[in-house]
N, C-alpha and C positions, 0 to 999 in steps of 0.2 A: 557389348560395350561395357567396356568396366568404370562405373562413376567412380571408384575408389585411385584408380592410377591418375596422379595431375594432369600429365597430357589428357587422357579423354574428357577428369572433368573441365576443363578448360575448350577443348572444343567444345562438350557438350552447352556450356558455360556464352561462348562464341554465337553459336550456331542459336540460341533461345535469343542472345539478344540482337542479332541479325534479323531474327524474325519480326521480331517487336519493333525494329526500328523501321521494317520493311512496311509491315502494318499500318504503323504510325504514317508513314509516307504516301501509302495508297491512300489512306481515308482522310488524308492533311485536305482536299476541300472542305469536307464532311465536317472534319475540325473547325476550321476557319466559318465558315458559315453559325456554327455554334455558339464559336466565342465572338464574333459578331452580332447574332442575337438575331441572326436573318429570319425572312418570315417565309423563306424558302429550303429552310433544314431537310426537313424530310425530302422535299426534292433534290436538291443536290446527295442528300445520303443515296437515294434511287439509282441516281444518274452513274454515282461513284461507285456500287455496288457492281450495276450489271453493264458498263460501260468503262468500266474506272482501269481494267487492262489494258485497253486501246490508250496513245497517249493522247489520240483526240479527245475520246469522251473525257478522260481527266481533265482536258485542259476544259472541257466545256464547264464539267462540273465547278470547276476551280471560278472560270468566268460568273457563273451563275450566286457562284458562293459571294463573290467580291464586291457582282453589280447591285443584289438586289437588296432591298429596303430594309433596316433595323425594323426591329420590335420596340416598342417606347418602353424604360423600365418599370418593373415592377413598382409600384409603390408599399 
């Protein structure tokens, strides 16, 4: 692969942020639970890890992200 020819940087260019966005989308319970401030993070990161391929376990993990309880904020 030549990074120097535009077509391939461009695929290669393509192809890094297909990953990233691919990424970003498996572990979006994992996210959501986080930026919610859930007191069940780490479980849904568990759940999205070694379940998170199947589209049930995501959807589980997703459910778990959404239902469970905030953290009170930091003071």
């Amino acid at each position: 692969m030549h990074l120097l020819n535009p077509v391939g940087l461009f695929g290669w260019l393509l192809s890094v942020l297909g990953f990233v966005v691919s990424l970003a989308l498996y572990f979006l319970p994992t996210i959501v639970a986080s930026a919610r401030r859930s007191t069940r993070t780490g479980t849904v990161f568990v759940i999205d890890l070694l379940l998170g391929w199947s589209f049930l376990g995501w959807i589980v993990a997703m459910v778990v992200a959404v239902v469970s309880s905030r953290r009170p904020p930091a003071l």
